[in-house]
C-alpha positions as CSV (number, residue, x, y, z in Angstrom):
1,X,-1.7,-49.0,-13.4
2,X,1.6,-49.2,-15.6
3,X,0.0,-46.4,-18.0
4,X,-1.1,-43.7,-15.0
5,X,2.5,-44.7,-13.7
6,X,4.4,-43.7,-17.3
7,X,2.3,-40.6,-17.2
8,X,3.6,-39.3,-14.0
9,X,7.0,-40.2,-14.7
10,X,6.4,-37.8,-18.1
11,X,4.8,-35.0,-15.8
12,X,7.8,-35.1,-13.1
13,X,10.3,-34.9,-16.0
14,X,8.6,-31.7,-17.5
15,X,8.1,-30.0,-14.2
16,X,11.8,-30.7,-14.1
17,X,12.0,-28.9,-17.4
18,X,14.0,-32.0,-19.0
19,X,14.1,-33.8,-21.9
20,X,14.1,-37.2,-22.8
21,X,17.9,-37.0,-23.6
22,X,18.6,-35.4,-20.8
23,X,17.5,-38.7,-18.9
24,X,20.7,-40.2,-20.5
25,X,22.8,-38.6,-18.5
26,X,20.9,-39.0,-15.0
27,X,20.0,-42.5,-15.5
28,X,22.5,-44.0,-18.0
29,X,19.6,-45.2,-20.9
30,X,19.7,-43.7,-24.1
31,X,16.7,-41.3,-25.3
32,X,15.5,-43.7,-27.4
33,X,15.2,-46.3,-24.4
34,X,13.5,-44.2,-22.4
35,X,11.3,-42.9,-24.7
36,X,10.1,-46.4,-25.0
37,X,10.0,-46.7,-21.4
38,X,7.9,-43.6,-21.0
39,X,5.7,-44.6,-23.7
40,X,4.3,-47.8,-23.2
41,X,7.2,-49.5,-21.1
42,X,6.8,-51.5,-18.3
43,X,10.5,-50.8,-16.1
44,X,11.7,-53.1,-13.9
45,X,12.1,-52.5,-10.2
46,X,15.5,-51.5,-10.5
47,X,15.2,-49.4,-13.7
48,X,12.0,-47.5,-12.1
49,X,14.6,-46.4,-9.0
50,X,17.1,-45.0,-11.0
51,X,14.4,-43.4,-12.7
52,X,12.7,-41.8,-9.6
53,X,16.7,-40.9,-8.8
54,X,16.8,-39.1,-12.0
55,X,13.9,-37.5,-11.6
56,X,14.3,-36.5,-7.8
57,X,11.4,-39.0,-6.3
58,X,10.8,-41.6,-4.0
59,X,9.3,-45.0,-4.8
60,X,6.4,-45.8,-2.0
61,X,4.2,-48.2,-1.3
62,X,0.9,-46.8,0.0
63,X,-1.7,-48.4,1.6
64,X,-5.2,-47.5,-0.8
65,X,-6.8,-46.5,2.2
66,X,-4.1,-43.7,3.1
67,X,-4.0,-42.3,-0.3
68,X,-6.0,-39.3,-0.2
69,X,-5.1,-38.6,3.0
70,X,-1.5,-38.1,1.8
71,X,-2.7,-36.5,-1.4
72,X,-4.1,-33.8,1.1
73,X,-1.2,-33.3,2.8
74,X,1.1,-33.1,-0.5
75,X,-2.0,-30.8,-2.4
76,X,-2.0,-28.5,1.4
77,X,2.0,-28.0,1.4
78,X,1.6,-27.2,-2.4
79,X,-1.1,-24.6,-2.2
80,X,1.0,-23.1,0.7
81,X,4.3,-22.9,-1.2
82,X,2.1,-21.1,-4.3
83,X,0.3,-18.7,-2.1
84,X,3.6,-17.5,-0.8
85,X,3.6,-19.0,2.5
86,X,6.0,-21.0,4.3
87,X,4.5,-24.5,5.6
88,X,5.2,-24.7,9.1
89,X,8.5,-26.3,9.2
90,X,7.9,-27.0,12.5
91,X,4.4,-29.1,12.5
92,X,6.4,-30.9,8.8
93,X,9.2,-32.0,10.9
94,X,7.0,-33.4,14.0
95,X,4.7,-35.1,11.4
96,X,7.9,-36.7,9.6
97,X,9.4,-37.3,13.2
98,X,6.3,-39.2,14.3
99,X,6.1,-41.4,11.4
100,X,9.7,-42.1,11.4
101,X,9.1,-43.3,14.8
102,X,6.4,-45.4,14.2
103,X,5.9,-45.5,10.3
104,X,3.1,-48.0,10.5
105,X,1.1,-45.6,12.9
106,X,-2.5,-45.7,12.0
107,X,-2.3,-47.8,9.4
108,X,-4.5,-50.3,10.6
109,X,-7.5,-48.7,11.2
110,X,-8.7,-50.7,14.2
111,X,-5.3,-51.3,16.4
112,X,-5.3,-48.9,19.1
């Protein structure tokens, strides 16, 4: 778990098209800390959220039985934004408006 979690903390920094010394700056480590982190670290709570600050994310917790359903959704709004279209701002903001309402909405499967 701590591995696949260092490797997407290396893919969001290149897709930010930083460096590892550039994560000095954002997060206050020096390169060579955070090269360790990246590498085979294993960060703190605190240190992973002012990583995921640094690197423009959110820490979440998600339930193993929501997980592809919100890998859909993110892999849908991506393959919009790449063909050139504009996800519906509209149905994004009643979907976010309706879990901020009730964020643990379906997440049992059988309370109705």
């Amino acid at each position: 778990m701590v591995h696949a979690l260092l490797k997407q903390l290396k893919k969001r920094r290149k897709q930010l098209g930083l460096k590892q010394i550039d994560m000095m700056m954002r997060i206050g480590v020096s390169r060579q800390q955070y090269q360790r982190l990246e590498s085979k670290g294993n960060p703190r709570l605190d240190t992973l959220e002012l990583i995921a600050k640094g690197l423009k994310c959110e820490l979440m917790l998600i339930p193993k039985e929501k997980v592809n359903a919100v890998i859909a959704v993110l892999e849908n709004v991506e393959a919009a934004l790449k063909s050139g279209q504009n996800p519906s701002s509209q149905t994004i903001t009643n979907k976010t408006k309706n879990l901020s309402d009730d964020p643990w909405q379906n997440l049992l499967e059988d309370d109705q």
